[in-house]
N, C-alpha and C positions, 0 to 999 in steps of 0.2 A: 461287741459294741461297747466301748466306754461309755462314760454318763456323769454327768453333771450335777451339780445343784443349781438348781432351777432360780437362780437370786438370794431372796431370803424367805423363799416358799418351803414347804416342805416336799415340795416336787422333786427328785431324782430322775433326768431324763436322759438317753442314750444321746451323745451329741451330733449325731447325722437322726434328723426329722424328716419329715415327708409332707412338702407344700401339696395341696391336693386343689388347686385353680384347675387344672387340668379335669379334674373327675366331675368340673362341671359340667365338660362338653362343650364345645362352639370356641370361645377364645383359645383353645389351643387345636381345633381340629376334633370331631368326633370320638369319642372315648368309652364303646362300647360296657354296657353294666359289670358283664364277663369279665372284661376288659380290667376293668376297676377294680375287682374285689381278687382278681389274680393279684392286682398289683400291690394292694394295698395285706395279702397275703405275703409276699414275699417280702416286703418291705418288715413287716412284722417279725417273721419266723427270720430276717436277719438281726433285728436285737431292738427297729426305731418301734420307739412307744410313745412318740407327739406326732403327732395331724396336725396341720395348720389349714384352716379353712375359713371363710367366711358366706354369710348368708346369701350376698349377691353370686354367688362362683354356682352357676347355672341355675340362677333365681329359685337356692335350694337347693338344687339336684345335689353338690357334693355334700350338703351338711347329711340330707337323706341317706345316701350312697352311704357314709360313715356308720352314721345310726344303726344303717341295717345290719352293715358288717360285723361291729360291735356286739348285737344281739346275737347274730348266726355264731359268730367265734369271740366266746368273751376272751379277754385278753388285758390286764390293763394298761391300756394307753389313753395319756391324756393329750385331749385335744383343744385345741386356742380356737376360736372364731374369730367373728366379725362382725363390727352394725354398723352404718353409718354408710354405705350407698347403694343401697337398695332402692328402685324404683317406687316403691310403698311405702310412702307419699312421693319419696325422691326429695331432690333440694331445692330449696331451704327444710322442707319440713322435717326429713329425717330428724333436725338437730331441737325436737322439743322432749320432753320427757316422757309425753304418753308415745312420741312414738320409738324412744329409744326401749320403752317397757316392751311396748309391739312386739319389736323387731327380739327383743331379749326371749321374749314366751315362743315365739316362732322358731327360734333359734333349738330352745329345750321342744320342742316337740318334736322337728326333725332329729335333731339326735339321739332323742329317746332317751333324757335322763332327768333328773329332779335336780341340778344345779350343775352347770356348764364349768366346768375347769378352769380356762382362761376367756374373757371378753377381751376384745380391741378396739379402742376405735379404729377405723378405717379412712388413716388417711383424711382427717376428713379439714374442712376449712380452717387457716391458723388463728382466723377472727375467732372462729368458736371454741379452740383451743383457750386462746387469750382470755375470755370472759371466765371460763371454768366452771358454769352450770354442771356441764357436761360428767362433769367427775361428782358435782353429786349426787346426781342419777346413778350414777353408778355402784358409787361407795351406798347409796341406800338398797339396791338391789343385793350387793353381798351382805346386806345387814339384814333383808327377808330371806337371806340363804339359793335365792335365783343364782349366782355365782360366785365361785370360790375366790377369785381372782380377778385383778381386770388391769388392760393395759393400754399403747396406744401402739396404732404402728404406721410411720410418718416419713415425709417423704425429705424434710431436710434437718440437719443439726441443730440451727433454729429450735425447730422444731420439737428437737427430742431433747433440748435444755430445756426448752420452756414445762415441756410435759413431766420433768424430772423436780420439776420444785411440788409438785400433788401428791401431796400424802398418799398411803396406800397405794401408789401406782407399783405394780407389781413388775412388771416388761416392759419394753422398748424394744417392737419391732424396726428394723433398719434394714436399708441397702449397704450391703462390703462386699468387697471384691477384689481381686489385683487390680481394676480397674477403678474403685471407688475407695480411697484412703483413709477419705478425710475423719472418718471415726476415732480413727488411732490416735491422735493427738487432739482432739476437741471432743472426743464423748467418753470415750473406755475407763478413763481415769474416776472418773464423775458418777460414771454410771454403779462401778464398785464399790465407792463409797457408799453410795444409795442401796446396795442392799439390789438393785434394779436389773431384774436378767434384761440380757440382749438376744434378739430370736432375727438370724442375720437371714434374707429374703434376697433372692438374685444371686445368689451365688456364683451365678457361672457368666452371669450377662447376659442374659436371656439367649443364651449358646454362643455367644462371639466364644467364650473361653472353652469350650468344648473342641474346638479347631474342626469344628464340620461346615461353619456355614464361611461362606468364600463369597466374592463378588458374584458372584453368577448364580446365588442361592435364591429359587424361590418359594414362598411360604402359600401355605392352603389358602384360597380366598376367606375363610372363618378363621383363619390363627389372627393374634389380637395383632402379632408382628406382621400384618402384610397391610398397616391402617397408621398413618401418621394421629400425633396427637388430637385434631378436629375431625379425625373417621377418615380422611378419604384415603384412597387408595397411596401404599408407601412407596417409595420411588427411592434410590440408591443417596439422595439429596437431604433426605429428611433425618433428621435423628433415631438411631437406633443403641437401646440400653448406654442413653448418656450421653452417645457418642456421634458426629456426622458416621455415616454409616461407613463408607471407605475409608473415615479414618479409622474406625473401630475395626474391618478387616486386618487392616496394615499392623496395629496395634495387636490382633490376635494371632497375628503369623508371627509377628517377633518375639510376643509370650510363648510361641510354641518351642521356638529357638532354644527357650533356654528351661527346658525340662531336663531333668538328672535322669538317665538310661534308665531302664524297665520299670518307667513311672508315665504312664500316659497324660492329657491335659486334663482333665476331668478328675482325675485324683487331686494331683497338683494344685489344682484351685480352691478344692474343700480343703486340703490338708494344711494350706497356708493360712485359711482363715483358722479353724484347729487349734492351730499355733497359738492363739491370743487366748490368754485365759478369761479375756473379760467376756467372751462369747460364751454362752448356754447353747445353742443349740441352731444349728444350719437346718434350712428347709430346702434341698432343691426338691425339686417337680420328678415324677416321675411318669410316663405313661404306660408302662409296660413291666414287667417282671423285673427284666432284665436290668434295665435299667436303677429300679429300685436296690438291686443286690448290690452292684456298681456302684451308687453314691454311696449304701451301708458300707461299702469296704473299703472306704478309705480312711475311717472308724483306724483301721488296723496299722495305716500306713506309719512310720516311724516321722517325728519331726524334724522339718526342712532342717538343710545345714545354715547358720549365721550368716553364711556368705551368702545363699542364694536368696535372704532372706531381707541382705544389703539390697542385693543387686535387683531382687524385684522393687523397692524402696525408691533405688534411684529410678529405677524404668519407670515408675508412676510418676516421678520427680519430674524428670527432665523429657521425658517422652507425650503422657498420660494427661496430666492434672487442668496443661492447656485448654486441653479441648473439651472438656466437660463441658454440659450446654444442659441447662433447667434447674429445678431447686434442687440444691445439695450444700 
């Protein structure tokens, strides 16, 4: 596993991470304990030493799941959280300071440590961004040493300018993807200047880039992908990772077209992000051993050719960029 510097942290981290949304159980389908700490084993013993988690991702269970791991096999890796949509209080109130402290001490308990590695906000409203309260709760928690770092992780460019003029902001969680560009010319530049790692989230498009899910693909009643944005039930109509959904098929069948021989789609997509030195560190998901190993090894894979590198560039160009649909 290669590895990184972590921004302008003193963090060194392997650059294939492990989103751990899954080990909370429910929004991606059941994910036995066993289950978990296989995965989060193999993912390990392949070289990732960041967890990307957050407090709401099975109201605790993954920060817990983590914690115990950690304990049973130390190992060091560090891991990023999350505050800011948790049910307790939920919103608006999340966004005051007793209860960003809350959600902060909740945080160090499930995972079992005396100061949290990295904090994020999560996503969380651009008004509250804009006021900037928020970052000084924060910067006063890493000044009682509750955590070493903190960042934001947001859902559009907007977004991740706005949060890149805050002192001491350490990360910028983001969506990139073959599918999602717009980083490369309005953040990446900006973001190196600043010292600001990027911790790139969706990597594969919640599986369009994987080349498994097809028209005819259906999701567990509990995966988050079978719930349009207002919860109800998803229907081939509705948006799916960005995309009206069959266009996002169409759009995943042509990315598969132009993969280089004994390189599957699922490397190909970690490895293009890779590519960019302004990234620190890809999170895909993992559920299962297997899987973990898989994402870790594309760590090894050699970088894209220039040409294929055009030619995904224009695919997003002239195919892609259209049909994006929500904040980005």
């Amino acid at each position: 596993m290669k590895e990184r510097q972590f921004g302008a942290t003193d963090m060194l981290v392997g650059e294939i991470g492990l989103g751990c949304w899954q080990l909370g159980g429910g929004d991606w389908g059941d994910v036995a304990e066993e289950d978990a700490f296989a995965t989060l084993d193999a993912a390990t013993d392949a070289g990732v030493n960041f967890f990307d988690t957050a407090d709401v991702y099975g109201q605790g269970r993954s920060e817990d799941l983590i914690g115990r791991f950690l304990q049973s096999r130390p190992r060091r890796v560090y891991v990023a959280t999350k505050l800011g949509r948790g049910s307790d209080p939920g919103w608006p109130g999340n966004f005051t300071e007793a209860a960003v402290r809350a959600h902060t001490e909740a945080s160090l308990r499930r995972l079992r440590v005396e100061a949290l590695d990295l904090t994020q906000l999560h996503c969380i409203p651009p008004d509250v961004l804009q006021q900037g309260d928020v970052f000084d709760w924060l910067r006063a928690l890493r000044a009682e040493g509750k955590l070493r770092h903190f960042g934001a992780s947001v859902e559009s460019m907007d977004e991740a300018l706005l949060c890149l003029e805050q002192e001491g902001l350490a990360s910028l969680q983001i969506i990139f993807n073959v599918f999602r560009q717009k980083p490369i010319h309005t953040l990446f530049d900006r973001a190196k200047e600043r010292g600001v790692a990027l911790i790139v989230r969706v990597p594969l498009a919640s599986g369009l880039l994987t080349g498994k899910i097809t028209r005819g693909t259906q999701f567990a009643p509990q995966d988050h992908r079978s719930y349009n944005r207002d919860g109800q039930a998803f229907n081939v109509g509705e948006t799916f990772a960005g995309l009206p959904f069959e266009k996002g098929v169409e759009l995943a069948e042509a990315f598969t077209q132009m993969i280089p021989p004994g390189m599957d789609p699922t490397t190909l997509a970690l490895r293009w992000i890779l590519d960019f030195d302004a990234v620190s560190v890809v999170i895909p998901g993992a559920k299962n051993p297997a899987q973990a190993r898989a994402n870790a090894a594309a760590s090894d894979a050699p970088p894209l050719d220039p040409d294929l590198h055009r030619a995904l560039a224009r695919f997003y160009e002239e195919q892609v960029a259209a049909h994006i649909r929500g904040p980005y």
